[in-house]
N, C-alpha and C positions, 0 to 999 in steps of 0.2 A: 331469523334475524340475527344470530349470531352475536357477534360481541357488540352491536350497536346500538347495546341498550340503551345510550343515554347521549343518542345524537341528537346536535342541535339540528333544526328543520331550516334554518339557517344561516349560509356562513358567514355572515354579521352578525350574528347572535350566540351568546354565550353559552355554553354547556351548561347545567347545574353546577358539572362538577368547578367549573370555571368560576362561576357566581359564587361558589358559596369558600372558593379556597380559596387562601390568600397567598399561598406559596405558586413559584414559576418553577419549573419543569425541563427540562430535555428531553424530548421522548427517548432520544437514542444516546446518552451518557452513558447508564451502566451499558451497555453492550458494546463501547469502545473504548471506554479507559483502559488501565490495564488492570487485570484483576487482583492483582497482588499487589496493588498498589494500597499505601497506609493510609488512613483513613483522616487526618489531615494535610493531606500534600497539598496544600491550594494550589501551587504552581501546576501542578497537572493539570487540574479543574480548571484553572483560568488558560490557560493553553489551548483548551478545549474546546472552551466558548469560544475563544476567539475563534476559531479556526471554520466553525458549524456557524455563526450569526455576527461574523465583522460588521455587517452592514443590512440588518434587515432578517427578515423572513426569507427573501429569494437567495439561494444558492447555487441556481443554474440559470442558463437561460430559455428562454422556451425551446421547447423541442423542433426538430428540423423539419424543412418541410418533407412532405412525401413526394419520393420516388416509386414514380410506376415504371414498372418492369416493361424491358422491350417487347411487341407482341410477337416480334420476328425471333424473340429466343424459343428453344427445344425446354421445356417440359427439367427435364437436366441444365440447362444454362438455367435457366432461371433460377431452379434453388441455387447452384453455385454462386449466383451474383449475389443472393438475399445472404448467402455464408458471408461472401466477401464484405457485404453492406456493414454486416453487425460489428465487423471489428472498427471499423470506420464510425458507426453508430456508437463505438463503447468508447474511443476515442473524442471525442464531440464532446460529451459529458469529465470524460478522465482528467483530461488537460486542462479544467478550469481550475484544478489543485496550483496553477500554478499564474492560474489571472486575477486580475482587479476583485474577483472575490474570494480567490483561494487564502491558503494560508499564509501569513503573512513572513513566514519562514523557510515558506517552499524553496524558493530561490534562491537565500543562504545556506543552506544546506545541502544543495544542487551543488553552487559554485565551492563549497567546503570539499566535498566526495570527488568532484573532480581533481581539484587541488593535489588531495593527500593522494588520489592515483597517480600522478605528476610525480611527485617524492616518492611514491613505492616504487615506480619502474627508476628512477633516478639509483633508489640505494639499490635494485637489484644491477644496474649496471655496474654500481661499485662493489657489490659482491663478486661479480666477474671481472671486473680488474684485478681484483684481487686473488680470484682463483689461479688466473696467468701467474700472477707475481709469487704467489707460494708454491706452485711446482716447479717452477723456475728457481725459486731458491734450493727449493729441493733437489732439483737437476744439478746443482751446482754445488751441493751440500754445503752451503751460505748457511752456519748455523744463526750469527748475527742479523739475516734479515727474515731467516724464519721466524726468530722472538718477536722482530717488530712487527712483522705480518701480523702474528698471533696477539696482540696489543691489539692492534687496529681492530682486528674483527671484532671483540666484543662489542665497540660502541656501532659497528655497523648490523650485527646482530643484534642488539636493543633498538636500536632507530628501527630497524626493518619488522620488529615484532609490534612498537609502540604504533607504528604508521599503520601496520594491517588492525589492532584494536581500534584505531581511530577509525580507521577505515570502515569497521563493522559497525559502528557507533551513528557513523554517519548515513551509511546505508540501511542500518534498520528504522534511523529514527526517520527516513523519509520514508518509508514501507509502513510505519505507524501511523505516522502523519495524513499519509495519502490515504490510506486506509480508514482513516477518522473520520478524513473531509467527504470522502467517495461513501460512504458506508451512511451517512446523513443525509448526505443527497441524494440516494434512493430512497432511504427510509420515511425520510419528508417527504417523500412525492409519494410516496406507496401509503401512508397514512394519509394523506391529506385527501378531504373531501370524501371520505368512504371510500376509496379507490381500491384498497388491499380485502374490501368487499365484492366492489364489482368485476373483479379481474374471474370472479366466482363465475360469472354471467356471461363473459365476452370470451369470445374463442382467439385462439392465439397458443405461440411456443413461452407459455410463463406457467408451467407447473413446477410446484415446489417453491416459488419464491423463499421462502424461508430458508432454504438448503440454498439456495444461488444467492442470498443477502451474507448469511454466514463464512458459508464454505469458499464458494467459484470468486465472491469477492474478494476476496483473503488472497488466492492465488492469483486475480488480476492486480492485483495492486505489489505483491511482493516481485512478482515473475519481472516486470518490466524494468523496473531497478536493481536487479541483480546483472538483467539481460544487458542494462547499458552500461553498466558500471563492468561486465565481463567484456565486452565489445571493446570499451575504452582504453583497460587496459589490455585487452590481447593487441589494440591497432597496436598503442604506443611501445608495446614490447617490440613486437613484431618488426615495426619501423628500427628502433634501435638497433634491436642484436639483427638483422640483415646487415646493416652499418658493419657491424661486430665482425662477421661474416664474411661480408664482400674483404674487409680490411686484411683480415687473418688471413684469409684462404688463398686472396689470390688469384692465381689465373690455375690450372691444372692443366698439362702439357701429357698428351699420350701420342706415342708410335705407332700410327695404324698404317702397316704396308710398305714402310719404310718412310713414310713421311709424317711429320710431326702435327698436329692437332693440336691448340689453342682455345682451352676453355676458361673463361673468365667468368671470374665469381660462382667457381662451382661450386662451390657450399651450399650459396644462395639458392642456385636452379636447382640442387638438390632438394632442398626444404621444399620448394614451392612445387617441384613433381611426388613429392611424397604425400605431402599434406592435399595435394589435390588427388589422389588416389584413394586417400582416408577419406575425405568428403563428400567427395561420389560416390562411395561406397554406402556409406552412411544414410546418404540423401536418396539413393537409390532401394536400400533395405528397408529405410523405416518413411517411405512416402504416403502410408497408408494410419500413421501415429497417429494423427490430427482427428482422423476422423472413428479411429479406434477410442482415444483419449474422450471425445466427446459423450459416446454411446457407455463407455464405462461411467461415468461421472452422472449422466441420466439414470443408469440402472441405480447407483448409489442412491439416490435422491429419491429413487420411487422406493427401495426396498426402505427407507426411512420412514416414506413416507403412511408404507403400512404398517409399519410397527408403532406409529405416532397414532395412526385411527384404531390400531387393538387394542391400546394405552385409551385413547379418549372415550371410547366407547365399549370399556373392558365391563360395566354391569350388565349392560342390555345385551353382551356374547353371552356371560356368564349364566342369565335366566335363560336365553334360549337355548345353550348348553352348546355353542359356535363353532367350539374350541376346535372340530375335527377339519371343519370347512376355513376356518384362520389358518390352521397349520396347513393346509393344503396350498392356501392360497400366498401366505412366506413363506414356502420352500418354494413354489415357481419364479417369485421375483427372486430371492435369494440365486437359485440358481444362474437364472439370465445374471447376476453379479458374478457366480464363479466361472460363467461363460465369457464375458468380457474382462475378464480379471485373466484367464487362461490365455485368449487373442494377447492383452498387453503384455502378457508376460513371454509371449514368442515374437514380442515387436523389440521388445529389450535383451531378449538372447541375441536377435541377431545383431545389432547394436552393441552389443557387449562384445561377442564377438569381433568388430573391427575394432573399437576402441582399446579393447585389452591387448588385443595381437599389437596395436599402434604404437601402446605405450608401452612394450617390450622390445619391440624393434625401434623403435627412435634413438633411445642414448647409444646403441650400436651403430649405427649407420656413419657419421659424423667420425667415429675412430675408425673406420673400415676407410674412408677417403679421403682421413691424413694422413692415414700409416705408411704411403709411398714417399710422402714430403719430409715425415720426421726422418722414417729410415733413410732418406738419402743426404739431412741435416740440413735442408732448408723451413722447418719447423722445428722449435723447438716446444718441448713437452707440455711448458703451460700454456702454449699459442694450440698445444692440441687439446689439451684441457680445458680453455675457456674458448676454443670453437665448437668442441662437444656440448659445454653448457649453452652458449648459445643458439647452440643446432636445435639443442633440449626447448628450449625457451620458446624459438620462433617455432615450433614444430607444434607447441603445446598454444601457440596465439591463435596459430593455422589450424589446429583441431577443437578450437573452442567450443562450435558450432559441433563437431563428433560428441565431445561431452555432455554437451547440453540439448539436444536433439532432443529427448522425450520429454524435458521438460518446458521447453518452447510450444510442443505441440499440448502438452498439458494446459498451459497457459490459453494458449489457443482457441481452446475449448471451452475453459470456464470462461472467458472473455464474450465471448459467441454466447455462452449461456447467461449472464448477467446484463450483455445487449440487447439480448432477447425481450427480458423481462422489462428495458427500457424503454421498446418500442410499443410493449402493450400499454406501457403508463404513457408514453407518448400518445397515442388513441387515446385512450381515456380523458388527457389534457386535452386534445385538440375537438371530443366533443363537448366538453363544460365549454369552450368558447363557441362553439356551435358551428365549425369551420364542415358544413356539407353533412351534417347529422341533425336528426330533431334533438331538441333540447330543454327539457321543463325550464321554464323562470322561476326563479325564485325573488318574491316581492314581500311588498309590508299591505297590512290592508286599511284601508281606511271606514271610517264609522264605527258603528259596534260590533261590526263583523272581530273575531277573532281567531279564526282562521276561514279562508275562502279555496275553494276550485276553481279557476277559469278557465271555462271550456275547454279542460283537461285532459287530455290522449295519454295511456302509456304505451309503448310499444318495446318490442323486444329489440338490440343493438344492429338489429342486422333491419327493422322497421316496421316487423311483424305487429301490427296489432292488438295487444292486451286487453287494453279500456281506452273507453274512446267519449270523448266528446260528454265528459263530466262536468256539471256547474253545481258546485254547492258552495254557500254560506253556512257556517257555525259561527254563534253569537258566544258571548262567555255566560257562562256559566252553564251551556248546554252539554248534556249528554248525550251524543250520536251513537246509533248504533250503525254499524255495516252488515247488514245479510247476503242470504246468497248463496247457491250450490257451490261444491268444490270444484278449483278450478276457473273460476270467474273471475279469477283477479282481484280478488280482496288485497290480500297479503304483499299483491303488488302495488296496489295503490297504497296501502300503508307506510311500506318502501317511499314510494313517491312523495309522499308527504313527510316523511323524516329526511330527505333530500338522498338518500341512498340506492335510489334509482333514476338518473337522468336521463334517459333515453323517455322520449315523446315530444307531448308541443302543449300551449297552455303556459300554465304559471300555478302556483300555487303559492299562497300569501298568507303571512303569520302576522300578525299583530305588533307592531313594534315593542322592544324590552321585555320582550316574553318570553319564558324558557319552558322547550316542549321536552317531556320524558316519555322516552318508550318501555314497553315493558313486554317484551317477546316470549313466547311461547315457551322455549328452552331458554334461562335464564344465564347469563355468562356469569361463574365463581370465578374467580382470580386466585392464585396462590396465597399463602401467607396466614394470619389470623381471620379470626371468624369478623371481627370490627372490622380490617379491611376489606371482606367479602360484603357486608349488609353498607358502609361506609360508600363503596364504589361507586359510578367513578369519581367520588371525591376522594378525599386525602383520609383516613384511620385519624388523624389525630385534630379531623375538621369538629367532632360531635366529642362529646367525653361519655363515659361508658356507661352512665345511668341515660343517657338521651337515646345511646343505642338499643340497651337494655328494653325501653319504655317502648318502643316501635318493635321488638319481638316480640314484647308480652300483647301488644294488640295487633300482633295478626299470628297470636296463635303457638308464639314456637317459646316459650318460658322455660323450657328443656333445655333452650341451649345459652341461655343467661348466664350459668355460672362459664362459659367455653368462650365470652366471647373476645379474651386476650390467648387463646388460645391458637397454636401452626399444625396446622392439619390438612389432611387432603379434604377440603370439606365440597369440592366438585365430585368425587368421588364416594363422599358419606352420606350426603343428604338425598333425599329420596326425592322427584320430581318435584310431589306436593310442597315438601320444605323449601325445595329453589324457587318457586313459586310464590310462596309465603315471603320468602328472604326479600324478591322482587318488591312483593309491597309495601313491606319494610324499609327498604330504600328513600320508595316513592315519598313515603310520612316524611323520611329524611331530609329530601331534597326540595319537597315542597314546590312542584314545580305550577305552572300556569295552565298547560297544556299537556293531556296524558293521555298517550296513543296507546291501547290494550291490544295486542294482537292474538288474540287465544290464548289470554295471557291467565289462567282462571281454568285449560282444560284439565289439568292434572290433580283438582281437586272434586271431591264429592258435592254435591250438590246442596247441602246444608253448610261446610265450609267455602262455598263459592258468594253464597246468600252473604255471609258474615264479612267476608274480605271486601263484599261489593258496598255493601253497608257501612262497613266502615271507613268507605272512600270516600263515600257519600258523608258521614258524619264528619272526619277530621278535614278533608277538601273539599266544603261547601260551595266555594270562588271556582273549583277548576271546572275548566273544559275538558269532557272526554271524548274522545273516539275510539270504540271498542271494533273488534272484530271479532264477529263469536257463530258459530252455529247454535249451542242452546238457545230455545225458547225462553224459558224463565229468564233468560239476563233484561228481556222487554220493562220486567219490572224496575229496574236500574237506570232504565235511559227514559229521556223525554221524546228522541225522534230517532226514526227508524228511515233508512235507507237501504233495497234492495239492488245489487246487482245482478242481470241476466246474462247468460253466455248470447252472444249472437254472432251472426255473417260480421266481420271485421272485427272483431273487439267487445268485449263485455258493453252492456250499456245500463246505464242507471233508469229505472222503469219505474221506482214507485218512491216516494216521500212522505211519509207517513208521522203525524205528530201525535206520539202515546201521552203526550200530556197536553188537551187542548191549547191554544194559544191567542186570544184572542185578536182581535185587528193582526195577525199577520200573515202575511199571505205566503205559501213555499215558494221557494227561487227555483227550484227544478220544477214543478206546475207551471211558474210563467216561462220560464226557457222555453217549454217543451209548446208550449202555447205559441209563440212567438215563432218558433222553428214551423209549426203547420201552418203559421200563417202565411212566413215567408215563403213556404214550398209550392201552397194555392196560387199566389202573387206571379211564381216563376211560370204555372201552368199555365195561365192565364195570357202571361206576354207570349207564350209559346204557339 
């Protein structure tokens, strides 16, 4: 059951932790403010929200519909199309940064970064006017207009410095921005409903999300604003000094054969046969980036991803002494990283290779074919000096895409891997709305039912059968047991009933203003102080420390009383029994209505099982439980017992058993199952 210890059962229903705390939340604030930010900046904070909740809970719109794939494509087209989909897919999602529910600053700051690129290629034009004008003075040994030259520049070398900080100012604050807004709106879809659960369950390209929320988003959100804002300014250069170019140069005149040749704007056609020699080159060496960049970035993510499970489950290596079969098993991912770290690094030799030859032969080229026109003095020196600079300039617009080649395809990559992950919470969306999949309901019940079955299926997401065709009533104050060989579906039906497993048909109905607590097998510790660990998922500062104190000492753990403002790795110290005990410690906490036991009780002996179950039963006399247990002796604990059997399509509920008589009432699975051979007789009969 993982971290969903204390999911509500439903999603009109309050959490404990929601009930009982009075504070409101971000889930994803710390993870995109900035971190070095002072700890009263409101202006950030408020920036923040705005940008995550202008209008509501919704921050996207629903997900697109599905495209099915041609049946006429190869095996090969197909993936290629689903590559192509996802950038389109990540796209869909990306660009609402900048609609009716984006940031409300997206688009000043857009039109701001365009602006100040306008003004940088502006004063680099005036820096090359100027460069003609001071070699020109120089040609002339003008010492009077070399001083004023020299005047002049400073303030065009300060504009030109002030304009590229602005410039960076503007272009990172929308790479933050975007990043804030995008990095919520997965996050909220990835939390919401258990879904960062179920993604455990359903097959698809979303491993690692953690490393694709962090990392691959970071890069789709920077890459794209660097990539338009370099495009921008390479057009607007490019357009310019061509201008610059054609002006200067001219027409170029050669003797071939004794008759004369007429080239016009050879500067220009120069650049443009040069730079398209670079880019072919380019485009031709590293056409295999994209897909090298992706398989790198995947390795990264898995070799994390085992080092994050040796870290979580470093006790249970440690008794079985692991260590030789972990290290065997991070040195093979490890390696597939220095494999595809080896590949990118021969995609960037060759790549470096044209670019570096490019930008060594550029500022030559440009003096190599004005040197006919100075030496015969129809150019003069600074018209060959600031054709050179602008040779340099459009030469470096025209190689923008040489530069930035691996890291477009990097881009690339993570974009395709963050779409990835959208498409699976896409599924996951479109089966809570039930669009061509089974789908539990979720209802309220009525009478003194307190929580109900109706006519229940779970099935696995592909439609496999689990449990099938379940009807129970729980009354309050009852205690159910669930029994049953392993493998029958217990564990999934307890899932189904905390709402963290949707796939099937039925409904299952809670009680209106009732709050259900779960209590799973392995208990989730949280970081931080031991108050915030027994406190979870409420707030540390919900209970004060003698209230905390008072629910350790009755279930057991008075040892760690004086520890409980204490920061420790206490996921890592406490022994099963203790996360177990900590569990029902909470429960005393949170005082819930409804309290789903999932083998929540194996980890201790059997005299400490008696005690905790005892004292459930003492301090929550009012609650409803449903346990799932294999021990016998827990019979003593509950009032009604429910068996399920493995069978041909799905588990089935076989037996209803009341361990504390009851009188006038009759079982609801008895008459189901009554009623079903009735109706089955009824069908032979017509037949």
């Amino acid at each position: 059951m993982g971290k969903a210890e204390a999911k509500s059962g439903s999603s009109n229903r309050p959490s404990p932790a929601k009930a009982n705390s009075p504070r409101k939340t971000s889930a994803t604030r710390d993870d995109t403010e900035d971190s070095d930010a002072a700890p009263g900046e409101a202006d950030d904070k408020s920036e923040f929200v705005e940008i995550i909740a202008e209008d509501g809970d919704h921050v996207e719109p629903p997900p697109p519909e599905i495209l099915e794939p041609n049946p006429e494509l190869s095996p090969e087209e197909a993936e290629q199309a689903r590559k192509d989909y996802l950038l389109t897919r990540f796209w869909i999602t990306a660009r609402g940064y900048w609609g009716q529910n984006g940031d409300r600053l997206a688009r000043l700051f857009t039109i701001g970064l365009l602006l100040l690129i306008v003004a940088n290629v502006a004063v680099q034009y005036g820096i090359n006017v100027w460069n003609r004008a001071i070699f020109d003075a120089i040609e002339k040994r003008d010492s009077v207009s070399v001083f004023q030259l020299t005047a002049i520049f400073f303030p065009l070398a300060i504009g030109s410095v002030l304009l590229g900080v602005a410039q960076v100012f503007g272009r990172m604050g929308i790479q933050r921005r975007w990043r804030a807004w995008l990095t919520n709106a997965v996050v909220s879809r990835w939390l919401a409903n258990g879904r960062y659960y179920q993604l455990n369950l359903v097959d698809g390209d979303h491993k690692n999300p953690e490393y694709r929320i962090a990392e691959d988003l970071r890069i789709a959100t920077d890459s794209p604003v660097d990539f338009i804002a370099g495009v921008t300014s390479a057009l607007l250069s490019a357009v310019t000094f061509i201008v610059v170019l054609w002006t200067i140069g001219g027409a170029l005149t050669l003797t071939v054969g004794g008759s004369s040749v007429s080239i016009p704007g050879f500067l220009v056609i120069a650049a443009i046969i040069y730079a398209a020699i670079a880019s072919g080159s380019i485009m031709a060496i590293g056409r295999r980036f994209v897909q090298i960049s992706e398989e790198k970035n995947q390795a990264e993510a898995e070799f994390r991803y085992v080092l994050t499970r040796l870290r979580e489950n470093g006790e249970s290596i440690a008794l079985l002494g692991g260590e030789a079969e972990e290290r065997d098993g991070i040195d093979k991912t490890f390696s597939n990283v220095l494999r595809q770290w080896a590949r990118l690094a021969r995609q960037h030799m060759r790549t470096t290779l044209v670019s570096q030859g490019s930008n060594l032969i550029a500022p030559v080229v440009p003096l190599l074919l004005c040197a006919p026109k100075f030496l015969e003095g129809s150019m003069t020196l600074g018209q060959v000096m600031q054709a050179a600079s602008a040779f340099t300039i459009v030469q470096t617009a025209f190689g923008w895409l040489v530069d930035n080649y691996p890291r477009l395809a990097d881009w690339n990559a993570c974009a395709r891997r963050i779409a990835s992950l959208m498409m699976s919470l896409d599924g996951l969306e479109r089966a809570e709305t039930g669009d061509g999949f089974g789908r539990i309901k979720r209802g309220e019940t009525g009478g003194e039912a307190m929580l109900s079955l109706n006519d229940l299926s779970v099935t696995l997401d592909d439609g496999t059968a689990v449990v099938g065709e379940t009807e129970v009533a729980i009354e309050a104050g009852e205690r159910l047991l669930v029994a049953g060989e392993s493998g029958t579906g217990k564990s999934t039906l307890v899932r189904a009933i905390a709402g963290l497993w949707p796939w099937g048909g039925g409904s299952v109905s809670l009680h209106a203003d009732r709050r259900l607590f779960m209590l799973p097998q392995k208990p989730y510790v949280p970081s931080g102080t031991l108050r915030r660990a027994v406190a979870y998922p409420g707030a540390a500062e919900d209970w004060n420390v003698d209230e905390i104190g008072d629910a350790l000492h009755k279930v057991g753990l008075d040892h760690l009383k004086e520890k409980i403002e204490d920061d420790a790795p206490w996921d890592q110290t406490l022994s099963g029994g203790e996360k177990q005990r900590l569990a029902f410690a909470r429960l005393l906490l949170h005082s819930p209505d409804i309290v789903v036991l999932d083998e929540a009780t194996s980890a201790l002996d059997e005299k400490s099982q008696d005690k905790m179950m005892e004292m459930v039963t003492t301090e929550l006399p009012k609650a409803t439980i449903v346990s799932v247990a294999h021990r016998v002796e827990l019979e003593a604990f509950h009032s009604r017992k429910i068996v399920l059997e493995r069978r041909k399509g799905g588990a089935k509920l076989v037996s209803d058993v009341d361990l504390i008589p009851r009188k006038g009432k009759r079982r609801l699975l008895g008459r189901f199952l009554r009623q079903r051979r009735t109706s089955a007789k009824a069908s032979d009969k017509a037949a």
